[in-house]
C-alpha positions in Angstrom: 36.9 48.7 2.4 34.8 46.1 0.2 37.0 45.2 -2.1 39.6 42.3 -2.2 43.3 42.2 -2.1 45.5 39.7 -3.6 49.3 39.8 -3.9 51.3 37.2 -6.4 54.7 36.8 -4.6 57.7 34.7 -5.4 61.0 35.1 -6.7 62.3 35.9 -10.1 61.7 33.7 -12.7 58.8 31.8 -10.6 56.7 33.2 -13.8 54.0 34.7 -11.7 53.2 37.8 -13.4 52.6 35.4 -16.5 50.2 33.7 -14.3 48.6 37.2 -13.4 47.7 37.9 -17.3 46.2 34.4 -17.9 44.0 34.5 -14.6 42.6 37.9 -15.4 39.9 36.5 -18.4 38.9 34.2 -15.8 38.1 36.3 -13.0 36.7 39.1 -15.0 33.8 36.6 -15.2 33.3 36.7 -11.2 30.9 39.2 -10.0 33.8 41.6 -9.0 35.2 44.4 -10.9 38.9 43.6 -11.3 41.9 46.1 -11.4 45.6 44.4 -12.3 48.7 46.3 -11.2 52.1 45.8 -9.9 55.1 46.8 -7.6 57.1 48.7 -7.9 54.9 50.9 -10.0 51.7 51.3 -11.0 51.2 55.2 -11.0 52.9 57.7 -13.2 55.6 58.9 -9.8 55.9 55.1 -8.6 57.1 54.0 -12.6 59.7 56.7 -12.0 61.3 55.0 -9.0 60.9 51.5 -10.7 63.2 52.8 -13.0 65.3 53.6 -10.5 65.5 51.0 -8.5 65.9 48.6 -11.6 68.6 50.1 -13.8 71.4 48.4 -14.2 73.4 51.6 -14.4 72.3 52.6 -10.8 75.0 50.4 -9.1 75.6 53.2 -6.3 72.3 52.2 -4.8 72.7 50.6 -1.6 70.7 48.5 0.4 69.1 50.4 2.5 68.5 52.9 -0.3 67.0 50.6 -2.2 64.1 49.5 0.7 63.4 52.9 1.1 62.7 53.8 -2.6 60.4 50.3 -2.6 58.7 51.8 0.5 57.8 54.9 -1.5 56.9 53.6 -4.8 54.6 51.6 -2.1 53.0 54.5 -0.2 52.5 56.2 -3.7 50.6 53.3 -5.2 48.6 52.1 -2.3 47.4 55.7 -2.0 46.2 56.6 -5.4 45.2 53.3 -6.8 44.9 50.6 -4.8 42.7 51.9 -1.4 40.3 54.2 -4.2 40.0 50.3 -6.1 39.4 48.8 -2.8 36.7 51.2 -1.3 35.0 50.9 -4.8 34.5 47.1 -4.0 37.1 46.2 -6.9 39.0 42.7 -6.7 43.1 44.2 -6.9 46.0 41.9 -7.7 49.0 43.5 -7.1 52.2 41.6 -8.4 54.7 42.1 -5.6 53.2 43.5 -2.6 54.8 44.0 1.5 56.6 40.3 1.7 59.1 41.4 -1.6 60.4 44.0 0.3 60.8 41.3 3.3 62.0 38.4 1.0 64.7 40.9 -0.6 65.7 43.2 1.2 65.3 41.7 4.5 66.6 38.7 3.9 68.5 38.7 0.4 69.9 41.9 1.6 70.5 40.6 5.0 68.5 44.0 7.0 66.9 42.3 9.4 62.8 41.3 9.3 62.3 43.6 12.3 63.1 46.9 10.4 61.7 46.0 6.6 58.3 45.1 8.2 58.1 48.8 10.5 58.6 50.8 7.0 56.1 48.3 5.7 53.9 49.2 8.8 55.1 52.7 8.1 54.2 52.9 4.3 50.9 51.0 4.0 49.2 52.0 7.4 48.8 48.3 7.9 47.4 47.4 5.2 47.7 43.8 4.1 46.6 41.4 1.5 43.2 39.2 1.7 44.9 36.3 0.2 49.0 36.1 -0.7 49.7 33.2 -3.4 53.3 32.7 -2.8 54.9 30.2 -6.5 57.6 29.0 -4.9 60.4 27.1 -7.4 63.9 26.4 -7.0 66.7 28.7 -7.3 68.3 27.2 -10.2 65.6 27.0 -12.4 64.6 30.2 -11.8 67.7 31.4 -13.1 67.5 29.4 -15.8 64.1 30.9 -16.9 65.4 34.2 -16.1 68.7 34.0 -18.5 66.3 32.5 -21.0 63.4 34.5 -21.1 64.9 37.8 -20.0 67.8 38.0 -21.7 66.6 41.1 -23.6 65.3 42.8 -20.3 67.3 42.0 -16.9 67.4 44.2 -14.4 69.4 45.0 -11.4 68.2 42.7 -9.1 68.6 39.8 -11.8 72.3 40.4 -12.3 72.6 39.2 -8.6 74.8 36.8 -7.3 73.0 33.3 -6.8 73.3 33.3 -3.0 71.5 36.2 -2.7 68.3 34.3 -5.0 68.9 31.9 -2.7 68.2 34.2 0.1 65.1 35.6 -1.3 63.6 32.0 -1.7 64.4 31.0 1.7 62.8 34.4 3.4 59.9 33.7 1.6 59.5 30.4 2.9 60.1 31.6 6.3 58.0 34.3 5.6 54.5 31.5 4.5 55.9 29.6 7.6 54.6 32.4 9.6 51.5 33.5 8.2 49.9 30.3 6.8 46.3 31.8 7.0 47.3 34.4 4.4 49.1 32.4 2.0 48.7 30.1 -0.1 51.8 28.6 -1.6 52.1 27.2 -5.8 54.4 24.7 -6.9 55.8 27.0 -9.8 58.0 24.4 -11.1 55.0 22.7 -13.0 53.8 23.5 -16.6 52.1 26.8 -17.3 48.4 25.4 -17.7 48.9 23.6 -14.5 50.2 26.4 -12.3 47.5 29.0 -13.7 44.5 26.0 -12.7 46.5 25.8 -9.0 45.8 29.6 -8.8 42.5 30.2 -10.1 41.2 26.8 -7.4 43.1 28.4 -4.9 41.4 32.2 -5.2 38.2 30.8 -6.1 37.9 28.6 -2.8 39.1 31.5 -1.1 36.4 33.8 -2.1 34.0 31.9 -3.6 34.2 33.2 -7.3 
């Protein structure tokens, strides 16, 4: 493969996929072709089990349900969007990529590293991102942002107890602790302007854009 793979991690309310559609103008000037997507979802099949796996009406849903509907949504889109992008040489940002299902349902949902990262393994043939910009912020403002911007929209995983945000963030930082060559982490705490500078600096050093 040519192309380039970047994954925006964090947890909700860390206000990444805002950062995603403010970057894009900017790197749509760089000499690669850039395609924008997300997880779950992506393709027509993969939106379908987003829904799923988001409802708030699907309370029956258990854990280890829930990692196995990520890990298809996940074979789905890798397979008909994201390895035809990356052979064609595209840059791909993927909102939410492998270390979600790690962060959440590893350890937020307390399965274990060992078993999310073989379906990973499983799902993606191995495939991993170039670069992984992880916008880490604290638990509480998060929920904050997520009660005050998302009132409208929450979803399933929102309505969760605060332990288990807490949870998510701490995986996460386990999870950079272990793989610092693929990550870089953003201070998502900061003002809009200054968080979407730290990640454009951070790809373009990367890469040189």
């Amino acid at each position: 493969m040519n192309g380039i793979l970047i994954s925006l991690e964090g947890p909700d309310g860390a206000g990444k996929t805002t950062v995603l559609q403010r970057i894009l103008p900017e790197l749509e000037k760089s000499r690669y072709e850039v395609l924008a997507t997300r997880e779950p979802g992506g393709v027509r099949v993969a939106e379908e089990i987003r829904k799923i796996i988001l409802s708030t009406e699907n309370t029956e849903i258990d854990s280890k349900t829930e990692l196995m509907l990520f890990a298809a949504a996940r074979r789905l889109h890798m397979q008909t969007k994201m390895l035809p992008a990356l052979a064609a040489g595209k840059l791909v940002l993927v909102d939410r990529f492998i270390d979600s299902s790690v962060a959440y349902q590893g350890y937020g949902r307390a399965l274990g590293v060992e078993p999310v990262n073989w379906l990973n393994e499983f799902a993606t043939d191995g495939l991993k991102p170039d670069l992984t910009l992880y916008f880490d912020i604290d638990t509480d403002i998060a929920l904050e942002r997520i009660m005050r911007n998302r009132a409208d929209e929450l979803n399933r995983l929102d309505l969760e107890r605060a332990e288990m945000h807490r949870k998510v963030r701490q995986g996460y930082l386990e999870i950079v602790q272990h793989d610092p060559e693929r990550f870089v982490t953003i201070d998502a705490s900061q003002d809009i302007d200054t968080v979407v500078a730290d990640t454009l600096r951070a790809i373009k050093k990367r890469f040189f854009l």
